[in-house]
ZAFI-712737 format. One record per residue: x negated, y negated, z of N, C-alpha, C, CB in turn; residue number from 1. Coordinates in pm, whole numbers, plus 50000, padded with zeros to 5 digits. Each point is the difference from the previous one (the first is absolute). Glycine has a CB too. Example, Ala and Ser with C-alpha at 12.3 -4.5 7.8 and 13.67 -1.06 7.14 Angstrom:
! ZAFI-712737
neast;nnorth;nup;caeast;canorth;caup;ceast;cnorth;cup;cbeast;cbnorth;cbup;i
48681;50569;50780;50089;49881;50000;49910;49880;50000;50189;50117;50125;1 $
49846;49778;49803;49918;49881;50006;50077;49891;50073;49882;50063;49785;2 $
This chain:
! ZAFI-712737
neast;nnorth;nup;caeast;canorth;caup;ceast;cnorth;cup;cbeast;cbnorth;cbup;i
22782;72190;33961;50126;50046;49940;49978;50056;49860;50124;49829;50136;1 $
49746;50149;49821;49959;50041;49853;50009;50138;50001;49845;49820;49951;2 $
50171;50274;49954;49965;50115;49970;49992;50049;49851;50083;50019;50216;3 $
49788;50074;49793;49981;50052;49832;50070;50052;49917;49855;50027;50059;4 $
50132;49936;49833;50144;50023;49916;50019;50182;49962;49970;49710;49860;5 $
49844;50327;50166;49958;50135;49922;50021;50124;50142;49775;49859;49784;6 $
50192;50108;50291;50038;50079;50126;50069;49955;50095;49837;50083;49967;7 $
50196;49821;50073;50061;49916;50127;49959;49973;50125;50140;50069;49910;8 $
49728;49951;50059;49889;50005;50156;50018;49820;49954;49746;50292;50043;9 $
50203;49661;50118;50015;49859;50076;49886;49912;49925;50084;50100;50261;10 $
49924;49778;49798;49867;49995;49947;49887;50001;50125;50101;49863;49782;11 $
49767;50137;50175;49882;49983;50087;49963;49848;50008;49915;50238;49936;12 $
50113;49721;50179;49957;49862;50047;49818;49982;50000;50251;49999;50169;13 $
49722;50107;49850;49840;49979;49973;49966;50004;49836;49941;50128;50245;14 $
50099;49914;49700;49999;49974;49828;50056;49848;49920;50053;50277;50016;15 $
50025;49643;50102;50042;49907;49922;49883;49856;49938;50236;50100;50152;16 $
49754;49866;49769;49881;49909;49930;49989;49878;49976;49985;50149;49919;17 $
49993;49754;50142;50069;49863;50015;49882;49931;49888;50126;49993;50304;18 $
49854;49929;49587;49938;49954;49947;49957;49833;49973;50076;50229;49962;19 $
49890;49724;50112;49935;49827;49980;49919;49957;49997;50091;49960;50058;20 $
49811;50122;49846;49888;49944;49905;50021;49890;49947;49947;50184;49948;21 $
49952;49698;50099;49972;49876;49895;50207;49978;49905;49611;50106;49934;22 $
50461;49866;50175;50079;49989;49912;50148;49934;50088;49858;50212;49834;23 $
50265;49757;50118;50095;49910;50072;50100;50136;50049;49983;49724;49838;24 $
49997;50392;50097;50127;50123;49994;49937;50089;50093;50099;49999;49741;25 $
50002;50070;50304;50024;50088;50095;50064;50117;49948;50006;49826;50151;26 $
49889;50299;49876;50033;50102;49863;50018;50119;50124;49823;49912;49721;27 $
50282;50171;50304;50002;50111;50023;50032;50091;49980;49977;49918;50064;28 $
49921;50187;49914;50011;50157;49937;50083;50166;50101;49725;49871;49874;29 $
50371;50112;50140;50022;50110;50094;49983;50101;49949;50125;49910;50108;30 $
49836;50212;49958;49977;50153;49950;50075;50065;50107;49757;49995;49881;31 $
50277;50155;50100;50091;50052;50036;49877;50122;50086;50241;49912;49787;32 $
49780;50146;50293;49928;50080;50093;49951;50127;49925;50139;49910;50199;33 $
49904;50105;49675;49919;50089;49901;49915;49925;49914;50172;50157;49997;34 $
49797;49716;49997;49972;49868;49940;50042;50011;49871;49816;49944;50135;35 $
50291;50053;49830;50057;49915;49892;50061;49845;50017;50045;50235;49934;36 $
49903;49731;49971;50076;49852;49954;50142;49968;50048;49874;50023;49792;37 $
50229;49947;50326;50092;49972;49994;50024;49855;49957;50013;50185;50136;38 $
49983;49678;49879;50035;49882;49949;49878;49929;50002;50231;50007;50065;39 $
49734;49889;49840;49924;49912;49987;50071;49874;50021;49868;50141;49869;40 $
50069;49738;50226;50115;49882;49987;49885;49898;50010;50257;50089;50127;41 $
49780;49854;49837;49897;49805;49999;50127;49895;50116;49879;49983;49614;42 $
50033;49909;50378;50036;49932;50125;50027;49876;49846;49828;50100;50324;43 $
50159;49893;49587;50076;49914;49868;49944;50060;49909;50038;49775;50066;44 $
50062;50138;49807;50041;50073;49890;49822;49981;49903;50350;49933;50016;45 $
49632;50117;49865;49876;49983;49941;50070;49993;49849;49810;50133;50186;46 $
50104;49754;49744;49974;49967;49886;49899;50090;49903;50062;49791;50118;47 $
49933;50285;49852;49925;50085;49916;49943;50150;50121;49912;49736;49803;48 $
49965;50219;50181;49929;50084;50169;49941;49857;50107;49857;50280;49842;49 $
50176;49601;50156;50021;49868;50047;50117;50002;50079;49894;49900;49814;50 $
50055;50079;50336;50119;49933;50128;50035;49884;49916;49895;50057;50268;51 $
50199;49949;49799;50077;49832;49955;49934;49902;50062;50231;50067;49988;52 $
49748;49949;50153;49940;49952;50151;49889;49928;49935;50056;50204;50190;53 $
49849;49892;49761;49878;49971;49929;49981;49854;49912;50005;50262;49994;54 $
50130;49781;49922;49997;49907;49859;50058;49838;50085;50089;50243;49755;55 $
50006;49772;50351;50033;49869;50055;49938;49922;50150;50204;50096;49862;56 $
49689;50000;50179;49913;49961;50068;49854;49880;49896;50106;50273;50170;57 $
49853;49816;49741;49928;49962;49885;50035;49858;49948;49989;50242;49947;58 $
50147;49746;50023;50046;49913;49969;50073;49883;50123;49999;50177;49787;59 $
49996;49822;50308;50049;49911;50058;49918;49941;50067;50168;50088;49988;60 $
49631;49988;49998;49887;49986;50026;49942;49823;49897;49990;50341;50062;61 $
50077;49740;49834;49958;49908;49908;50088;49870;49930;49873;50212;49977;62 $
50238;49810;50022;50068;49867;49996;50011;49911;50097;50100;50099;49876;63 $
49883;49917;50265;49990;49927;50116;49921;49936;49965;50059;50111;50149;64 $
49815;49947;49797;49876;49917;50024;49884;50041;50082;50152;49847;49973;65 $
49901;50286;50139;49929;50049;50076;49894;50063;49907;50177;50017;50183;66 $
49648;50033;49907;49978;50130;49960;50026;50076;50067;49878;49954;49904;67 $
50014;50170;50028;50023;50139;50063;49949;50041;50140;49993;50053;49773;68 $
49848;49854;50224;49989;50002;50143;50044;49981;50086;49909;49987;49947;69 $
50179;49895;50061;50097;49950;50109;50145;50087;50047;49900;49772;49898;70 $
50151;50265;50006;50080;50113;50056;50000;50144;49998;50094;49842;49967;71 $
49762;50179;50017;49933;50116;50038;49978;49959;50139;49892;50081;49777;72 $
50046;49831;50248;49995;49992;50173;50046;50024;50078;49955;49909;49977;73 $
50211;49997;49998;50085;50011;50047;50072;50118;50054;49967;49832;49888;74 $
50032;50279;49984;50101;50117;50036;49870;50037;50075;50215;50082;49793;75 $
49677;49960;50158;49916;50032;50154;49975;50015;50105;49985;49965;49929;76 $
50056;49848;50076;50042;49983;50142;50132;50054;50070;49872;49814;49948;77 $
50240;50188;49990;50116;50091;50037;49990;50139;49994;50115;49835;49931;78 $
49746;50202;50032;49984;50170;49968;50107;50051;49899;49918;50048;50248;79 $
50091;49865;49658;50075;50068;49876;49929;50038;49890;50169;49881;50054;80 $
49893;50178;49903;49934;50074;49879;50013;49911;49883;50055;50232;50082;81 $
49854;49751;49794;50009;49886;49936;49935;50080;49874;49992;49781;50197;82 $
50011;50132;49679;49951;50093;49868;49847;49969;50000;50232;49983;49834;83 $
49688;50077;50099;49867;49923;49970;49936;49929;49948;50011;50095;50037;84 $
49877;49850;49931;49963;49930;49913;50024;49978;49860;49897;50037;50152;85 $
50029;50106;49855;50022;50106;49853;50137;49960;49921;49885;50230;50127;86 $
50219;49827;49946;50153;50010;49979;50026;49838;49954;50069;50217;50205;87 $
49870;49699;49861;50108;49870;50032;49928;49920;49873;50062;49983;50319;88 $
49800;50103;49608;49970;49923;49888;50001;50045;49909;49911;49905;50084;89 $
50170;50223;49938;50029;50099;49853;50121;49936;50002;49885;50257;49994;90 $
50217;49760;50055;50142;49925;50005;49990;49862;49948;50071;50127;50202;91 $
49860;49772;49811;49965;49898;49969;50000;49945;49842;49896;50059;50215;92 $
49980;50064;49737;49946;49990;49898;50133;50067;49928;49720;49992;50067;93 $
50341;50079;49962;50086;50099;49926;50144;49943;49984;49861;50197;50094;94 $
50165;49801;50020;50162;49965;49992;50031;49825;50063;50066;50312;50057;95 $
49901;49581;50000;49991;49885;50025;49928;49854;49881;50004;50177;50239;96 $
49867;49904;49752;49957;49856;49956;50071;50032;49791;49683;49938;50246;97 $
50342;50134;49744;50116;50053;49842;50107;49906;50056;49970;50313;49920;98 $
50096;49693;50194;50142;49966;49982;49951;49858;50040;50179;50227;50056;99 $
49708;49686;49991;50000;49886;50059;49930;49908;49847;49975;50103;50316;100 $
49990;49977;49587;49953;49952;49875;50143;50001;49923;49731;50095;50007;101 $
50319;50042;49964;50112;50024;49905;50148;49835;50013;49926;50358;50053;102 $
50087;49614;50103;50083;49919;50058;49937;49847;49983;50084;50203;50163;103 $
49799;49787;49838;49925;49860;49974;50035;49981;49867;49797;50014;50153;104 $
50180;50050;49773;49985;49993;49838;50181;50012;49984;49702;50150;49927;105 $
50419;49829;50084;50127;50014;50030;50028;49801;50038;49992;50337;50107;106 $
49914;49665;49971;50075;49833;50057;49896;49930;49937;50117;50021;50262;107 $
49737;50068;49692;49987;49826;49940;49990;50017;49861;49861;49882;50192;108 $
50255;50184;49745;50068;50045;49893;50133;49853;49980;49931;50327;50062;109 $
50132;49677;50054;50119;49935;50019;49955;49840;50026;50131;50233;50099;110 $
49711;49770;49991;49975;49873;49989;49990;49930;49873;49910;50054;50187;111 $
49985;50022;49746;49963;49939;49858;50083;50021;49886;49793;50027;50070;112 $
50349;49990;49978;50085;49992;49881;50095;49863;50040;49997;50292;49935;113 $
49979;49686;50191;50071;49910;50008;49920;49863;49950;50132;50143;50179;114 $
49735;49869;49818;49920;49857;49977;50040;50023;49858;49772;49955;50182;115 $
50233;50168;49722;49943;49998;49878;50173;49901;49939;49770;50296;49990;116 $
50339;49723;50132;50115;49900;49952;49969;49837;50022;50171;50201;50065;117 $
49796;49776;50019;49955;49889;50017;49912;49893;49923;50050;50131;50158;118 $
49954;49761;49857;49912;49857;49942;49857;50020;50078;50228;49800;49976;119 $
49759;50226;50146;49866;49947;50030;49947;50147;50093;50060;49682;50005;120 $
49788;50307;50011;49940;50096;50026;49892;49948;50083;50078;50122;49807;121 $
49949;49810;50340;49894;49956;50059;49913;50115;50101;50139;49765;49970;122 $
49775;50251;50070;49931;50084;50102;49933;49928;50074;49985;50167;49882;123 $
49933;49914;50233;49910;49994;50130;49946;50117;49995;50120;49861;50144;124 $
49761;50140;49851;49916;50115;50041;49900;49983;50132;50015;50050;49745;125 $
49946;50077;50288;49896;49992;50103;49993;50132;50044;50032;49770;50069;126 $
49867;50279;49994;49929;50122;50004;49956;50013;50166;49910;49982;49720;127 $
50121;50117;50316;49989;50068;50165;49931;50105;50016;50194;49942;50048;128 $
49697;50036;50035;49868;50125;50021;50074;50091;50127;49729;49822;49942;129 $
50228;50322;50050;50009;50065;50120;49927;49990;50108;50068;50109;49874;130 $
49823;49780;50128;49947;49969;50139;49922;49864;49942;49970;50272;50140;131 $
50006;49661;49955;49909;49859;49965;49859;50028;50011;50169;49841;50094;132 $
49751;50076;49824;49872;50027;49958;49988;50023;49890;49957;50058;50161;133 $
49917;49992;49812;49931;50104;49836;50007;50139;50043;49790;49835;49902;134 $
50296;50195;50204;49988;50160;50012;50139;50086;49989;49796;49948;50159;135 $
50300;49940;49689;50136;50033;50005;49984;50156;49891;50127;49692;50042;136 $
49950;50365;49952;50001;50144;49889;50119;49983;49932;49884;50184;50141;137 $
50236;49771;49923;50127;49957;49916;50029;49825;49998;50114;50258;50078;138 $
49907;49723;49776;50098;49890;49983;50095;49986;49925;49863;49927;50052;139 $
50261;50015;50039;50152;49997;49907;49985;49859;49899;50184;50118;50227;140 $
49834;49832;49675;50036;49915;49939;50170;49973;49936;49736;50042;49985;141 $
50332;49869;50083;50125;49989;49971;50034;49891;49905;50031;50098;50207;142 $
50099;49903;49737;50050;49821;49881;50098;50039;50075;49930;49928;49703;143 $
50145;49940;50337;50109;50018;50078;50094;49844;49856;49861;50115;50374;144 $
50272;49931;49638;50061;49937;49910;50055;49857;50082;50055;50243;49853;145 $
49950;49606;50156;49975;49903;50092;50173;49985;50011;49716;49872;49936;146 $
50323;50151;49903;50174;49992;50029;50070;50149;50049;50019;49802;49786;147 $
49948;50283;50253;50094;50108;50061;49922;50010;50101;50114;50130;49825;148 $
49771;49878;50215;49899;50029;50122;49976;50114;49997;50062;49861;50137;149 $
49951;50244;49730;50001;50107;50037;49838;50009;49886;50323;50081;50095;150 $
49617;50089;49968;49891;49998;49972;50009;50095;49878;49908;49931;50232;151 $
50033;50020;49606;50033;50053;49912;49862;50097;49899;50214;49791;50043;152 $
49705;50178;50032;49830;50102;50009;49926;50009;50078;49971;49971;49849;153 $
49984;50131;50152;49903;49982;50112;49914;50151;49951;50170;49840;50234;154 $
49708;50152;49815;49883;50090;49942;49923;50063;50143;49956;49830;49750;155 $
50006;50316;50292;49905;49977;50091;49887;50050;49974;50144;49984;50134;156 $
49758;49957;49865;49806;50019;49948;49945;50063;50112;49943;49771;49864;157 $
49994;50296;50123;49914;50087;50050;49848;49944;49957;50190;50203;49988;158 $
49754;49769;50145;49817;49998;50023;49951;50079;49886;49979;50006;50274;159 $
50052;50081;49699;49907;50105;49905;50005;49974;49832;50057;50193;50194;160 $
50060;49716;49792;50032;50022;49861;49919;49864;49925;50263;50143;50051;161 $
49701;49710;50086;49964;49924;49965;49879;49962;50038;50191;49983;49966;162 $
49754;50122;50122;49834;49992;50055;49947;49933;50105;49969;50014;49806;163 $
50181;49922;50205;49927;49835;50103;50151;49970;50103;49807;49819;49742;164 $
50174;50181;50344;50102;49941;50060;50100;49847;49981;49845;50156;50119;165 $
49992;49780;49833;50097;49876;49928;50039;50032;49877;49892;49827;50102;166 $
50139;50243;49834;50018;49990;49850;50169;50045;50019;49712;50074;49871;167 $
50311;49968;50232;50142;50050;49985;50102;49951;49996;49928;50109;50068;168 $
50063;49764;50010;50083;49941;49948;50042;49895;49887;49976;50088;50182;169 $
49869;49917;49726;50044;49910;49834;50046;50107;49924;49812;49808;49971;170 $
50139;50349;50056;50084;50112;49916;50097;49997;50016;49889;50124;49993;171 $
50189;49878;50132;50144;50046;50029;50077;49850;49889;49968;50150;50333;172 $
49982;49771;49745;50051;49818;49892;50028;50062;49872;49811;49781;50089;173 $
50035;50246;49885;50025;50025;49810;50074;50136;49957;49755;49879;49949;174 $
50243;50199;50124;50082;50087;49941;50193;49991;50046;49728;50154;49998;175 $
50269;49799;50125;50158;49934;49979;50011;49884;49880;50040;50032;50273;176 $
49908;49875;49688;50063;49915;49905;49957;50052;49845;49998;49792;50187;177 $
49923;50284;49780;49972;50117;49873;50126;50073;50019;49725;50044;49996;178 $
50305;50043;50129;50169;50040;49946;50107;49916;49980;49961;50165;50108;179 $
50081;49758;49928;50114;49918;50012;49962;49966;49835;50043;49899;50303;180 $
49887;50016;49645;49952;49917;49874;49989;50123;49876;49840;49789;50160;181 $
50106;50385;49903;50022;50077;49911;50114;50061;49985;49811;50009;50015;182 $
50299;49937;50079;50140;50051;50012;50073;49856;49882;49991;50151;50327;183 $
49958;49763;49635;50058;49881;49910;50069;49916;50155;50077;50150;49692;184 $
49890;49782;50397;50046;49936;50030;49958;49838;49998;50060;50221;50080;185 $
49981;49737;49961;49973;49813;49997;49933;49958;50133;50233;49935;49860;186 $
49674;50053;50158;49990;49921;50139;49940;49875;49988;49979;50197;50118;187 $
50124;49725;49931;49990;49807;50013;49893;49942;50071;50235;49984;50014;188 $
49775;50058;50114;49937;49997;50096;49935;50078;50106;50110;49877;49922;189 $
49775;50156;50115;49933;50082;50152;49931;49921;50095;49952;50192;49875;190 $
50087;49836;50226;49990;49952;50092;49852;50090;50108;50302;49907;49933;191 $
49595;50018;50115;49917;50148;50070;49889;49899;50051;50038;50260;49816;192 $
49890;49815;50284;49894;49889;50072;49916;49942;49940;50007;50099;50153;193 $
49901;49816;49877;49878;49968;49925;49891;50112;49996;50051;49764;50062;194 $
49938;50331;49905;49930;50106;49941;49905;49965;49864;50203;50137;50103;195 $
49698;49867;49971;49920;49949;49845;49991;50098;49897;49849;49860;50118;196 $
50117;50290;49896;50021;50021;49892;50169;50012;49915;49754;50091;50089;197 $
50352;49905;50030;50127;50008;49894;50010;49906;49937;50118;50108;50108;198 $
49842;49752;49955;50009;49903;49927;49903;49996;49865;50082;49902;50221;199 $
49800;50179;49751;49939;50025;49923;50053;50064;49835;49880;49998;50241;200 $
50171;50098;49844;50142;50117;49917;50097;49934;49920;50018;50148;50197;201 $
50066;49732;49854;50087;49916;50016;49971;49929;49867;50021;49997;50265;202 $
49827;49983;49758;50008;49889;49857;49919;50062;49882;50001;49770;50150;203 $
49955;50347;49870;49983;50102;49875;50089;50084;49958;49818;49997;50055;204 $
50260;50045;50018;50058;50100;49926;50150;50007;50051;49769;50127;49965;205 $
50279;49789;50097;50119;49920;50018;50072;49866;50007;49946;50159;50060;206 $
49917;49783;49830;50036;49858;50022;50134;49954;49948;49764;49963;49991;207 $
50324;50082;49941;50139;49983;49994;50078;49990;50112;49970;50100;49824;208 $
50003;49940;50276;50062;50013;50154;49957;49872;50086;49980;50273;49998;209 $
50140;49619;50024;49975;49923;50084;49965;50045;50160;50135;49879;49823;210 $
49750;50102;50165;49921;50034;50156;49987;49926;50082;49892;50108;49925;211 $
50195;49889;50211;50023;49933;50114;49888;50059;50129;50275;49962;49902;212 $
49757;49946;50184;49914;50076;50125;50110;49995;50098;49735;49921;49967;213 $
50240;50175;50128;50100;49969;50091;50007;49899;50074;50007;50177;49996;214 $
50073;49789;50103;50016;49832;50114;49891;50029;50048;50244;49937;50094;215 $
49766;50194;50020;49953;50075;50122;49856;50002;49983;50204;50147;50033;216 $
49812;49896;49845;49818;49986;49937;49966;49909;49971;49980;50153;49915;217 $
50070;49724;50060;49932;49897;49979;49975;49873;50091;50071;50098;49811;218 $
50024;49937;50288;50010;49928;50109;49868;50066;50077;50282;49945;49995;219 $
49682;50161;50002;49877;50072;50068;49911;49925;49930;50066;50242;50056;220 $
49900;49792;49810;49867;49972;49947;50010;49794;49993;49973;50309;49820;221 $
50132;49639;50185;50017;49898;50080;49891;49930;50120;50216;50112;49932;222 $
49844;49964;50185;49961;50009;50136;49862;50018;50005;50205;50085;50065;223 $
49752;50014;49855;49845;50071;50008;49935;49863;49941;50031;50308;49945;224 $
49987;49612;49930;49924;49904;49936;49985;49906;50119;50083;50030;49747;225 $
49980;49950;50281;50030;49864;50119;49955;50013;50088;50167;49949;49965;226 $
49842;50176;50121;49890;50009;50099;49852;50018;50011;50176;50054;50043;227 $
49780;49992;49812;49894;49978;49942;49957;49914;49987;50034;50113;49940;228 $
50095;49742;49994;49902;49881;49954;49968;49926;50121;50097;49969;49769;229 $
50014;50090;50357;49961;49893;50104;49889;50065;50104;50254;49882;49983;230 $
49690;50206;50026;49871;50030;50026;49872;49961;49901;50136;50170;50117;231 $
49907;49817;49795;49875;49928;49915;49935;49840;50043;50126;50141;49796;232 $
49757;49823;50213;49929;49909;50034;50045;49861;49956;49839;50173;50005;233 $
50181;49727;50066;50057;49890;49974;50140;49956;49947;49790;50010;49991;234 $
50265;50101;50098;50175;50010;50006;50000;49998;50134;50091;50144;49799;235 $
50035;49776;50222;50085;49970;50136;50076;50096;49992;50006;49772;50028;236 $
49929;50367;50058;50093;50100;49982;50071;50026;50121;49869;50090;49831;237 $
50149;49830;50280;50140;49978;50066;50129;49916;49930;49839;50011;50199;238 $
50083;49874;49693;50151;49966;49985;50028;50083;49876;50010;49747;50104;239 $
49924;50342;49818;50084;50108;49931;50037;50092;50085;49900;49976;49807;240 $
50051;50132;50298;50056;50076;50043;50165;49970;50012;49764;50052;50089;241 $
50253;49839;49992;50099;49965;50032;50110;49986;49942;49873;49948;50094;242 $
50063;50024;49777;50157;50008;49843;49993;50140;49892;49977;49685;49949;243 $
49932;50397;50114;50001;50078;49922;50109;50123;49997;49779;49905;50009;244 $
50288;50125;50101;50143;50034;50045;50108;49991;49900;49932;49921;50209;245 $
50056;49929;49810;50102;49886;49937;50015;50023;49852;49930;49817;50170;246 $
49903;50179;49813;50036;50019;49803;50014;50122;49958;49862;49829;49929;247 $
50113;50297;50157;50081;50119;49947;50116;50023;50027;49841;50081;49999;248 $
50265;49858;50063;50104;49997;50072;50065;49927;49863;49927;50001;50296;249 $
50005;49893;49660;50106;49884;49930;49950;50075;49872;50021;49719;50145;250 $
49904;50378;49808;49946;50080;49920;50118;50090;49959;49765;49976;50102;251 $
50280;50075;50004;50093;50113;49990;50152;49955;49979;49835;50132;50151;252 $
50176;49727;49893;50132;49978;49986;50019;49932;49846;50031;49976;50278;253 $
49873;49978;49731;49986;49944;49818;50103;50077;49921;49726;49965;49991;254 $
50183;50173;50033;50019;50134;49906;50146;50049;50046;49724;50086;49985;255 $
50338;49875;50131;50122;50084;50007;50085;49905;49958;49955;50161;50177;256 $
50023;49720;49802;50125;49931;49957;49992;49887;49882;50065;50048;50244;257 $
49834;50006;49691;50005;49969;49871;50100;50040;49894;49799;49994;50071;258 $
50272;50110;49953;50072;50081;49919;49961;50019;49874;50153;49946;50121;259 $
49682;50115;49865;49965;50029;49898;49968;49900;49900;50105;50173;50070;260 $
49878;49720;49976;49981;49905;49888;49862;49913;50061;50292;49983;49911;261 $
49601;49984;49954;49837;50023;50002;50030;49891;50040;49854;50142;49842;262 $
50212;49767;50102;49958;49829;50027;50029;49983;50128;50056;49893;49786;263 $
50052;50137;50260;50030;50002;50171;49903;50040;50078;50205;50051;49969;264 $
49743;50051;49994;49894;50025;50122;49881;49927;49983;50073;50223;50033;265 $
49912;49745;49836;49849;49942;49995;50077;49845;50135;49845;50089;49626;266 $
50207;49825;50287;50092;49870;50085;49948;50027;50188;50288;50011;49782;267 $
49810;50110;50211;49994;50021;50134;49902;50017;50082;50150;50060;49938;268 $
């Protein structure tokens, strides 16, 4: 039903140009049987020279949690057309991980204004590898606040910056509690596993900070002593096996219903 605006010839169905290169849009070019340009139309709207498609494929890649491989497969497998690599880590770098920093730095703006009203400033830390072993490349290090539950730093280290796979997570430690302490805050208490070197850290260069261990962790390194001592030579290590359950069990309840008070738990 199209016709050219410059002569009024039809158009040529063999001239028409359908375009879905590496991409979510659907671009067609009609020409007119003298080949001129009659309409250009997209299948959605575009953000600069950016599908929209693009920018919320990209992004719904990455807040899920999914990667790129996986729903690259997918449309594959449906024979759909999907963006590329290229695309999905220029978008990334460009327009996502800005707004997923700009928005972090927003709430834990609001977190730490609310401690800075407050009397007390307790934490928990602990640190999560991208795979188990010595062959991790990322680690997150988080402080999570014990009275809101909400998480008020967190750092992620990179293999390269610290040489060693173990080292990443006493950097991420020390450089979350270097900001918080270079921001003027108070911290009473931290809470974090038996880590020898944090605990190292702890009493050089944070010994003002009452340093706890966690239950979970100590009920482990608990368990581990005990089954140790009762494999050792001239121990009755059936009748420890048998209570060793028991005393991490009555270990843990100590700690939950002490209500914070030393003499109680020691008692208990």
């Amino acid at each position: 039903m199209l016709k050219c605006n410059l002569y009024g010839c039809p158009v040529d169905p063999n001239d028409t140009i359908k375009d879905l290169i590496g991409s979510t849009v659907l671009t067609l070019n009609v020409f007119c049987t003298s080949g001129y340009l009659i309409t250009k139309c997209s299948s959605q709207p575009f953000v600069g020279k950016m599908p929209v498609g693009n920018l919320r494929v990209s992004a719904a890649t990455l807040f899920s949690g999914q990667t790129f491989t996986h729903l690259s497969q997918f449309s594959e497998f449906l024979n759909m057309k999907f963006i590329s690599h290229t695309t999905f880590k220029k978008i990334q770098r460009d327009c996502l991980k800005p707004v997923v920093k700009h928005t972090w730095s927003l709430l834990q703006k609001v977190e730490l204004d609310k401690i800075k009203q407050g009397t007390s400033f307790r934490l928990a830390g602990d640190g999560r590898c991208d795979s188990p072993g010595l062959s991790d490349k990322y680690c997150t290090y988080s402080l999570l606040d014990i009275e809101t539950q909400h998480v008020v730093m967190f750092v992620v280290v990179e293999v390269t910056e610290t040489g060693s796979s173990s080292k990443m997570k006493i950097e991420g430690f020390r450089t979350c509690m270097t900001y918080l302490l270079d921001q003027r805050f108070t911290i009473d208490v931290l809470a974090t596993d038996r880590h020898v070197q944090i605990r190292s850290i702890m009493k050089k260069r944070f010994s003002n900070v009452d340093h706890q261990f966690d239950v979970w962790h100590l009920c482990k390194s608990l368990k581990k002593k005990l089954t140790g001592k009762a494999k050792a030579k001239g121990c009755d290590h059936e009748d420890l096996n048998v209570w060793i359950k028991a005393i991490c069990n009555h270990l843990w309840w100590c700690a939950s219903n002490c209500e914070g008070d030393i003499i109680l738990l020691e008692e208990s």
